[in-house]
C-alpha positions as CSV (number, residue, x, y, z in Angstrom):
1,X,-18.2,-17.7,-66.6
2,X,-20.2,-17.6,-63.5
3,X,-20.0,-14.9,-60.8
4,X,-18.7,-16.2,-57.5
5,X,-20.9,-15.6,-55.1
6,X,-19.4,-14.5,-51.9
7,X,-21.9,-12.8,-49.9
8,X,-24.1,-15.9,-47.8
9,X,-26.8,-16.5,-45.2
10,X,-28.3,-19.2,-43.4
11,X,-32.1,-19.3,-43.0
12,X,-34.6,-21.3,-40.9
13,X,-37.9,-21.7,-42.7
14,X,-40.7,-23.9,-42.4
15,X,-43.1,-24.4,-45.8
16,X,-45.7,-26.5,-46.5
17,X,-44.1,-26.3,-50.2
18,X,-41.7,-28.3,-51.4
19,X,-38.4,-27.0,-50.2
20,X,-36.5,-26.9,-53.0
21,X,-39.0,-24.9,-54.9
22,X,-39.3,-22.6,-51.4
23,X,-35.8,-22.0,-51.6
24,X,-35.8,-21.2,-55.4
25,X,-38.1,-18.6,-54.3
26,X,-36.5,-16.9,-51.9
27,X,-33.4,-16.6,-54.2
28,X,-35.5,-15.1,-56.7
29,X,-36.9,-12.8,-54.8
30,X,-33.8,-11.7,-53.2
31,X,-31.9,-10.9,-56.6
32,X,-32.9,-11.4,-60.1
33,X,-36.7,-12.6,-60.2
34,X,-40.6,-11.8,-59.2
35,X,-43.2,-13.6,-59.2
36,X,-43.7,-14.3,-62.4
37,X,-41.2,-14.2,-65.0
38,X,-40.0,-10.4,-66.7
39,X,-38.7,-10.7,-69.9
40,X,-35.3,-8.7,-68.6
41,X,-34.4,-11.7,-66.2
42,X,-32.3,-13.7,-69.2
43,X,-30.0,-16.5,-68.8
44,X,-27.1,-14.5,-68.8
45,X,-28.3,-11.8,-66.2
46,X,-29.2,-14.8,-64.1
47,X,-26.0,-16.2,-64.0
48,X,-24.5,-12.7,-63.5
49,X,-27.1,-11.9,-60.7
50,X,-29.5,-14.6,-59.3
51,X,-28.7,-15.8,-55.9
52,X,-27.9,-19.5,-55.4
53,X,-29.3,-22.0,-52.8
54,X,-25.8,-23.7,-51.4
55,X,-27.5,-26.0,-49.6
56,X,-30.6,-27.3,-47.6
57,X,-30.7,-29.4,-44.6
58,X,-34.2,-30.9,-43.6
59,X,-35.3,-30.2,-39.8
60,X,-38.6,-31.8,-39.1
61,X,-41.9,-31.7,-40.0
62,X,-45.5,-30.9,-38.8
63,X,-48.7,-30.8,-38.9
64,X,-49.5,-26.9,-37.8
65,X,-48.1,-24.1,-39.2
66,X,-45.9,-22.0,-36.9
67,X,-46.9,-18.7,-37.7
68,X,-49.8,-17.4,-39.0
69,X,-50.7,-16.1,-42.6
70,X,-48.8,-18.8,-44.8
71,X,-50.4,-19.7,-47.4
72,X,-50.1,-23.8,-48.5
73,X,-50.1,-24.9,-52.5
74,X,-53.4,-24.9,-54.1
75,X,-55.3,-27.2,-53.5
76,X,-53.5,-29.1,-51.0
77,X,-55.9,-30.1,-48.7
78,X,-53.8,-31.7,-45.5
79,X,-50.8,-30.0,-46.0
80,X,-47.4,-31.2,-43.6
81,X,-44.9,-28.0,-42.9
82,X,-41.0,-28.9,-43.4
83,X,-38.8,-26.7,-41.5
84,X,-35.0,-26.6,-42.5
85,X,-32.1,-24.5,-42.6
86,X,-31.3,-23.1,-46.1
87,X,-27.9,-21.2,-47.8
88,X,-28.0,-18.7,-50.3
89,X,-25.2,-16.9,-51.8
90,X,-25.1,-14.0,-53.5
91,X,-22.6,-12.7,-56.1
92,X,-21.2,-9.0,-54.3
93,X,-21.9,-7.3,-57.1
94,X,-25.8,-7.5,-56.6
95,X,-24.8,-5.7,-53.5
96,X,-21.6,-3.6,-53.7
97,X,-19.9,-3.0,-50.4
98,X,-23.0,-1.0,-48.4
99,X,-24.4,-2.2,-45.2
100,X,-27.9,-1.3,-45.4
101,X,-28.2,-2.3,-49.0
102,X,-26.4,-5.8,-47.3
103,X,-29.4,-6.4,-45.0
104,X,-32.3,-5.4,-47.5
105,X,-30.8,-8.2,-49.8
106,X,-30.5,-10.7,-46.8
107,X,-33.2,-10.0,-45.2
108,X,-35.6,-7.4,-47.3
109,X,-39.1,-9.0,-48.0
110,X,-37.9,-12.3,-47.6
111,X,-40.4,-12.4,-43.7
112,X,-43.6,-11.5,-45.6
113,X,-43.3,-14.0,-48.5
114,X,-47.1,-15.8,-48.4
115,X,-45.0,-19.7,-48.9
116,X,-43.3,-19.3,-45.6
117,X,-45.0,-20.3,-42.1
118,X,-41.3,-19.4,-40.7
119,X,-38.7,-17.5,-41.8
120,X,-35.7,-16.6,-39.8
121,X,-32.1,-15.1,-40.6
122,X,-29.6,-17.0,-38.9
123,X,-26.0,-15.9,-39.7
124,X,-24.2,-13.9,-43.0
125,X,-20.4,-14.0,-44.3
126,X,-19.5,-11.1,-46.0
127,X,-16.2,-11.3,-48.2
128,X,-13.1,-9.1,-47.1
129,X,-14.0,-6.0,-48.8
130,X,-16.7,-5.3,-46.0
131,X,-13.8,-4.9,-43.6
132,X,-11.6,-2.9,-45.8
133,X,-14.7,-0.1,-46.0
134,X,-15.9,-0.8,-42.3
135,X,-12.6,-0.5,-39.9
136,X,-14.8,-1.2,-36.7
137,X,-14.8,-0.2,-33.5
138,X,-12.8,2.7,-32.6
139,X,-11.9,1.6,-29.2
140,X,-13.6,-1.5,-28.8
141,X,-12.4,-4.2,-25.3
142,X,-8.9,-3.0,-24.9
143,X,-10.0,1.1,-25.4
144,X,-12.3,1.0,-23.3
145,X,-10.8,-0.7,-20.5
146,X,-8.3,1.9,-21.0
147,X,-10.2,4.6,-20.6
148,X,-11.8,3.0,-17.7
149,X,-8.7,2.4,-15.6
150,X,-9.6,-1.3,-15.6
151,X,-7.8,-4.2,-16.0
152,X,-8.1,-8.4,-15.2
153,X,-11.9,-7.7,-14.0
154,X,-15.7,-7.0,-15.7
155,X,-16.2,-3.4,-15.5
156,X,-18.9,-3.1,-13.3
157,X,-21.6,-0.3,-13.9
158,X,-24.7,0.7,-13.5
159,X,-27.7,2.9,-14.7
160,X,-29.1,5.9,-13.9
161,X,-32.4,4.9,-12.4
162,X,-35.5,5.8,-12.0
163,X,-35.1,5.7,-15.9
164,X,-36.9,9.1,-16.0
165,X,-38.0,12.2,-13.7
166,X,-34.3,13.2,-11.8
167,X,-33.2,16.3,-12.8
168,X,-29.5,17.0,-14.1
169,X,-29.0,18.3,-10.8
170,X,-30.5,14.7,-9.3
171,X,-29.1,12.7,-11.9
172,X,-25.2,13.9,-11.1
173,X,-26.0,13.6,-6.8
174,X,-26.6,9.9,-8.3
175,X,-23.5,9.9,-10.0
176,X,-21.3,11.2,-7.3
177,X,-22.3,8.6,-4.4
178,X,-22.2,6.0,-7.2
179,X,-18.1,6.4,-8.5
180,X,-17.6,7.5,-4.7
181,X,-18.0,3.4,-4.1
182,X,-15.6,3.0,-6.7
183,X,-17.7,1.9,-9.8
184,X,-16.4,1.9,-13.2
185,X,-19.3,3.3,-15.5
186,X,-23.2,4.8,-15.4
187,X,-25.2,4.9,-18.1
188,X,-28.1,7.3,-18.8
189,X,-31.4,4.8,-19.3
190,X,-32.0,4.5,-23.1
191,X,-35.8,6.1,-22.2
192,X,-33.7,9.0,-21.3
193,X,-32.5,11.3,-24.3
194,X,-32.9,15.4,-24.7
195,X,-35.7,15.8,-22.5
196,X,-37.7,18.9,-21.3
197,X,-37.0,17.8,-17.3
198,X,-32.8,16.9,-18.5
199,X,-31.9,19.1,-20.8
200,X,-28.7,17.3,-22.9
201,X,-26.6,19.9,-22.5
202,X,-27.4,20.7,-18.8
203,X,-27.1,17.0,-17.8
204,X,-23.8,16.7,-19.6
205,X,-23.1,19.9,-17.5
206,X,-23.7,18.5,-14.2
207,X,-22.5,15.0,-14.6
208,X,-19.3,15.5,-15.9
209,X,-18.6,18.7,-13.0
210,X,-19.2,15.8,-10.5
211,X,-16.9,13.4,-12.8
212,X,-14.2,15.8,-13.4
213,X,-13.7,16.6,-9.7
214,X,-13.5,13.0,-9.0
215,X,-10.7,12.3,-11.1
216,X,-8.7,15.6,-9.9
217,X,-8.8,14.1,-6.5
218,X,-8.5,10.3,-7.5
219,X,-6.7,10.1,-10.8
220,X,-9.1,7.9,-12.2
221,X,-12.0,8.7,-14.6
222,X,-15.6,6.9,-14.4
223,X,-17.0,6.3,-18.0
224,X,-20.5,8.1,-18.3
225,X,-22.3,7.1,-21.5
226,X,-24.4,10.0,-22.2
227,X,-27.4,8.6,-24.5
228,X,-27.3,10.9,-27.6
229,X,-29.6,9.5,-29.6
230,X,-31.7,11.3,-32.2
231,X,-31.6,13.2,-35.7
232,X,-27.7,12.6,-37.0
233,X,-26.9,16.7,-36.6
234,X,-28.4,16.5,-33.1
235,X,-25.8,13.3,-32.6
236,X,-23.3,14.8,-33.6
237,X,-23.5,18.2,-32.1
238,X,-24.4,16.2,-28.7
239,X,-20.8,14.1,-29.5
240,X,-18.8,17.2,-29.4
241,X,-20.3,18.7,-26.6
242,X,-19.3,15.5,-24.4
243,X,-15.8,15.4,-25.7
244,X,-15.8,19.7,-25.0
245,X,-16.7,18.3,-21.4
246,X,-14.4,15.7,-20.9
247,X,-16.9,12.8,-21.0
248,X,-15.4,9.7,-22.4
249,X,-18.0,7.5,-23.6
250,X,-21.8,8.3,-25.2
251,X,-24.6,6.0,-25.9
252,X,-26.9,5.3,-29.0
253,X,-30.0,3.3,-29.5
254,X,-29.0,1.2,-32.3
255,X,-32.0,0.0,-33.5
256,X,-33.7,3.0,-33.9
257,X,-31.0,4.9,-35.1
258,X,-30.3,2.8,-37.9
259,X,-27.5,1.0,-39.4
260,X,-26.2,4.2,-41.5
261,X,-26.9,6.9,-38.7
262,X,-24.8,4.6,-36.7
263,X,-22.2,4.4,-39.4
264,X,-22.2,8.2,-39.5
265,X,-21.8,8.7,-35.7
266,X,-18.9,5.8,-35.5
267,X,-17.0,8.1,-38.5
268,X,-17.2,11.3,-36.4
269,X,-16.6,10.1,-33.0
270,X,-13.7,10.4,-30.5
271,X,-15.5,8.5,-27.6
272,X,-16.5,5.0,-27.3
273,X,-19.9,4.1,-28.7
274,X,-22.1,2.5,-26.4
275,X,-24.8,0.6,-28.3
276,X,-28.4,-0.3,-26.7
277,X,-30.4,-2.6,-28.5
278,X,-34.0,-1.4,-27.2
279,X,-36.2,-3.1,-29.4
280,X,-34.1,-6.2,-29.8
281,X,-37.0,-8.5,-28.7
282,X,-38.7,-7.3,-32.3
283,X,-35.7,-9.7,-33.6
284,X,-35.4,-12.4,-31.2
285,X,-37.7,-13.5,-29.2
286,X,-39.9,-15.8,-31.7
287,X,-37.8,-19.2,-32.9
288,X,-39.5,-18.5,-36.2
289,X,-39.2,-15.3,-37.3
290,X,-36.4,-12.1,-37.1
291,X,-33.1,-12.0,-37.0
292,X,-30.5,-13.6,-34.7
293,X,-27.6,-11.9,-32.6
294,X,-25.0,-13.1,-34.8
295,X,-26.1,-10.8,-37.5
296,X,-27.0,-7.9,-35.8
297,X,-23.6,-8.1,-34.0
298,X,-21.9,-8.2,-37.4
299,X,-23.4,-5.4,-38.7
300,X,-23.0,-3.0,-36.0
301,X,-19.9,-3.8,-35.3
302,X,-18.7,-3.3,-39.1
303,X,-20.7,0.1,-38.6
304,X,-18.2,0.7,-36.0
305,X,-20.1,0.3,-32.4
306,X,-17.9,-0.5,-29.5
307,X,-20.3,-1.8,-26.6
308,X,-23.4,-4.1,-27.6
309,X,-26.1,-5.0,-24.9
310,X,-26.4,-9.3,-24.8
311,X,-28.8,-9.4,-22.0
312,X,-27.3,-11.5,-19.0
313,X,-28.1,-14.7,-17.4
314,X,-31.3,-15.1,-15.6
315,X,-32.4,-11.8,-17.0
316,X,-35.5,-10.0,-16.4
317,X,-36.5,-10.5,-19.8
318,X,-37.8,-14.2,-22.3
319,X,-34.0,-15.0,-23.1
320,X,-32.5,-17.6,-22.4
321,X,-29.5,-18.4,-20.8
322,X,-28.2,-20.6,-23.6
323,X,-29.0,-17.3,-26.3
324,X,-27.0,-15.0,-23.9
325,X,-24.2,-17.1,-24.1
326,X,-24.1,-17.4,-27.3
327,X,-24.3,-13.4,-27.7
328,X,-21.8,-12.7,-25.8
329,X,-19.0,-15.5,-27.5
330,X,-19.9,-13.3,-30.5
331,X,-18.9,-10.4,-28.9
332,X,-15.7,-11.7,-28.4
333,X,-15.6,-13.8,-31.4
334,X,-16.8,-13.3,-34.3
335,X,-16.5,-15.2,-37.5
336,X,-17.5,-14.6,-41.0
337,X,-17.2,-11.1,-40.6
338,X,-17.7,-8.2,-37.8
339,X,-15.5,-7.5,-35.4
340,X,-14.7,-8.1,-31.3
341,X,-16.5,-5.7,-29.3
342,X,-17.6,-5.2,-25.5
343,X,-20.1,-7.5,-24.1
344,X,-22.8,-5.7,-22.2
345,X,-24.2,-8.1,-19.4
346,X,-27.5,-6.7,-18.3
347,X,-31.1,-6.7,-17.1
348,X,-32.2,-8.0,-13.9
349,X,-28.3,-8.8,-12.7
350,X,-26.7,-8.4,-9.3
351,X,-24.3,-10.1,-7.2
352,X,-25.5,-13.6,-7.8
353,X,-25.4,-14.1,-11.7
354,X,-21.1,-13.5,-11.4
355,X,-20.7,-16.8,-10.7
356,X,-22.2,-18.2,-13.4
357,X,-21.6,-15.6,-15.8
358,X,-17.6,-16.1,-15.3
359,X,-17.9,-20.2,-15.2
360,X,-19.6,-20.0,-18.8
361,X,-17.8,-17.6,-20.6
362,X,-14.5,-18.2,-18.4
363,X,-13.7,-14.4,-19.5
364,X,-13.5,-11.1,-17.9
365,X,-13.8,-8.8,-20.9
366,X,-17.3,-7.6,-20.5
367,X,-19.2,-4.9,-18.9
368,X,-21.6,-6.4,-15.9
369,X,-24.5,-3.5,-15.6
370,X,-26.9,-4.1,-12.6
371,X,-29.1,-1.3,-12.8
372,X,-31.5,-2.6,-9.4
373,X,-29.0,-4.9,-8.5
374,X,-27.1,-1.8,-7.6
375,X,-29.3,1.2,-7.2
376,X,-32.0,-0.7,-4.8
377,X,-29.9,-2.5,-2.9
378,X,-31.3,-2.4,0.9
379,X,-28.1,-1.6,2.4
380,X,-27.5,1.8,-0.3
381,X,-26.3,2.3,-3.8
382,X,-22.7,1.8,-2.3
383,X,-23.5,-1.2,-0.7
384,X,-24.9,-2.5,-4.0
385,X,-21.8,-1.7,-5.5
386,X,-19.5,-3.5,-3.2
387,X,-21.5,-6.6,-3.6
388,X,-21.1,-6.8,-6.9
389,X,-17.0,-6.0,-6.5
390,X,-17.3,-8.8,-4.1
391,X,-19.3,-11.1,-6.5
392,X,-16.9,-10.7,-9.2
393,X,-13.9,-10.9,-7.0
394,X,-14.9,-14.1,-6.1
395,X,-16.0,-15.8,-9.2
396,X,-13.1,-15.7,-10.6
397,X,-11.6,-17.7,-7.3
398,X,-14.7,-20.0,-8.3
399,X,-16.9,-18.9,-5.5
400,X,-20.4,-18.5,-5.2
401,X,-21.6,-15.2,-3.3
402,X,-23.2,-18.1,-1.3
403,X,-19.8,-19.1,-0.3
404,X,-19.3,-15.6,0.7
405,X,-21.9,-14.6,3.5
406,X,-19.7,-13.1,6.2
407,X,-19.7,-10.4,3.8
408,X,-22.5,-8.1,4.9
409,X,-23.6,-6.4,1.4
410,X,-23.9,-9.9,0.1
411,X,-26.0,-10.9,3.1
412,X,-28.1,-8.3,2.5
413,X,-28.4,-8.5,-1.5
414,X,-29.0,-12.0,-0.6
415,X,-31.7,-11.6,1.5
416,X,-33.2,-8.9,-0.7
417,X,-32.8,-10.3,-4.4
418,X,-32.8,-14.3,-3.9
419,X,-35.8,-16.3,-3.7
């Protein structure tokens, strides 16, 4: 009988071979076969083990290749490049119930295969088992806004800036004037880790002195995500030191980490895990070649992150608008496996980019992070954050901070950020 296959992915490819035998070897490649046959790969191990192509939709085609490197069929002088989307499945027992071995079978060498002038992984399903071994998030939307204090509203936040050079000493006078306006969290910059100038342990120290006094005299408790990033012992040693202090929240660079030190950390944590995806343009930013959001949600969010950066609209970086959006509906709904988790808005946003953020999504449950937008705004960092309290209060009464100039901190972000 044949194995069902219930581990899949969609592709984008583009081959000046003929697709069907492209597809054919990528499966191969990806389970049982080579490239050229092994006398081990028998009928009955293939139909135990080989991937299957579920299906192939033609795009378009051309006359250039899109990436360089490809190499056409011998002896095919003018050749014409077919994109198209392609499913493979993959019986689970290839794979077993394991993350990383998920994405080396999914992924793997599938980007340097010499047929392919594009190759990009679009989306995966994984079967139920995945979320029987990977719970998810800890804490997630709901535990975080919890711990936060916020309800009905983005929480708003901001990050330490300059990214590097204040001391802890610096770094927690930030901190104070900054949940002194009222905002909700601060993250350390991902540039900014266990450093000779901010020692871990001694900004941990100050920050959460400044925190913890705030909350005696307010009740209420800013989240801090303390970026712990490093060698698993260090990240968890660094964990229990923030929990020690009373910090609720620390901060990982998922990329760079990796899929199973981030596994390891989500196990042994107490505190929300905020996940920055440094590095992400690596993945994204050409049409033809990575890995899209939807996977990399799904598999850190299996792993058990609570927070995933998505960028924001109009951001300082190549993304556009339309990718953001569909990053953050991820976020909050993902299907075929993974899990809900925060939306982190960011780069380049301020008080302007509400509006539009909350008509798209037409949610509040996401984190809106304006590191400049807040920190350099001409009237203060206070000022910066009232105009983005003020943004958000009014996009979701469908105004525009243009609507809302008698308000002096968003005449002056106006007048500072707009064109």
């Amino acid at each position: 009988m044949p194995t069902a296959r219930s581990l899949k992915a969609r592709y984008l490819i583009e081959t000046a071979h003929p697709l069907e035998k492209a597809a054919e070897m990528m499966a191969g490649e990806q389970s049982s076969g080579t490239f050229v046959k092994t006398p081990g790969e028998t009928e009955m191990l293939k139909e135990k083990h080989a991937a299957t192509i579920e299906g192939i939709e033609v795009l378009e085609e051309l006359e250039e290749p899109a990436l360089p490197g490809s190499r056409p069929p011998r002896g095919l002088l003018s050749p014409v490049y077919r994109r198209a989307h392609v499913d493979l499945a993959w019986p689970l027992d290839n794979v077993g119930v394991n993350l990383s071995n998920l994405m080396a079978t999914v992924a793997g060498n599938l980007f340097e295969l010499s047929p392919f002038s594009a190759l990009k992984l679009l989306d995966i399903t994984v079967p139920e088992a995945y979320k029987e071994k990977y719970p998810g998030p800890k804490f997630g939307v709901s535990g975080t806004r919890k711990l936060c204090g916020v309800e009905k509203r983005p929480i708003i936040g901001t990050i330490i800036k300059p990214s590097v050079g204040l001391s802890p000493a610096e770094t927690a006078q930030q901190v104070k004037v900054l949940i002194e306006a009222g905002l909700d969290f601060i993250k350390d910059d991902e540039l900014m880790g266990d450093s000779p100038h901010s020692p871990f342990t001694k900004r941990v120290d100050a920050v959460m002195e400044v925190i913890n006094q705030y909350t005696e005299l307010r009740g209420k408790k800013p989240m801090f995500a303390f970026n712990l990033s490093g060698d698993i012992d260090d990240m968890l040693r660094r964990h229990d030191y923030v929990l020690e202090k009373g910090g609720t929240c620390v901060m990982a660079s998922l990329n760079w980490v990796g899929i199973s030190g981030m596994h390891k950390l989500c196990q042994h944590t107490q505190l929300p895990i905020h996940g920055h995806r440094n590095g992400w343009g690596l993945f994204y930013r050409s049409e033809d070649i990575g890995i899209s959001f939807k996977v990399f949600h799904k598999i850190f969010s299996m792993a058990g992150v609570d927070h995933i950066h998505t960028n924001g609209i109009r951001n300082k970086f190549c993304e556009s608008d339309a990718s953001v959006l569909t990053s953050i509906r991820a976020c909050l709904d993902p299907k075929g496996g993974g899990y809900p988790v925060m939306p982190v808005v960011s780069s380049g946003q301020w008080a302007e980019q509400a509006y539009d953020t909350y008509r798209q999504i037409q949610s509040t449950e996401l984190m809106y992070l304006c590191g400049g937008g807040i920190t350099a705004h001409p009237g203060g960092m206070a000022a910066g954050v009232k105009s983005i309290q003020l943004a958000w209060e009014g996009a979701t009464q469908g105004k525009t901070i243009y609507d809302m100039q008698d308000q002096k901190e968003i005449q002056e972000a106006i007048a500072f950020y707009g064109e």
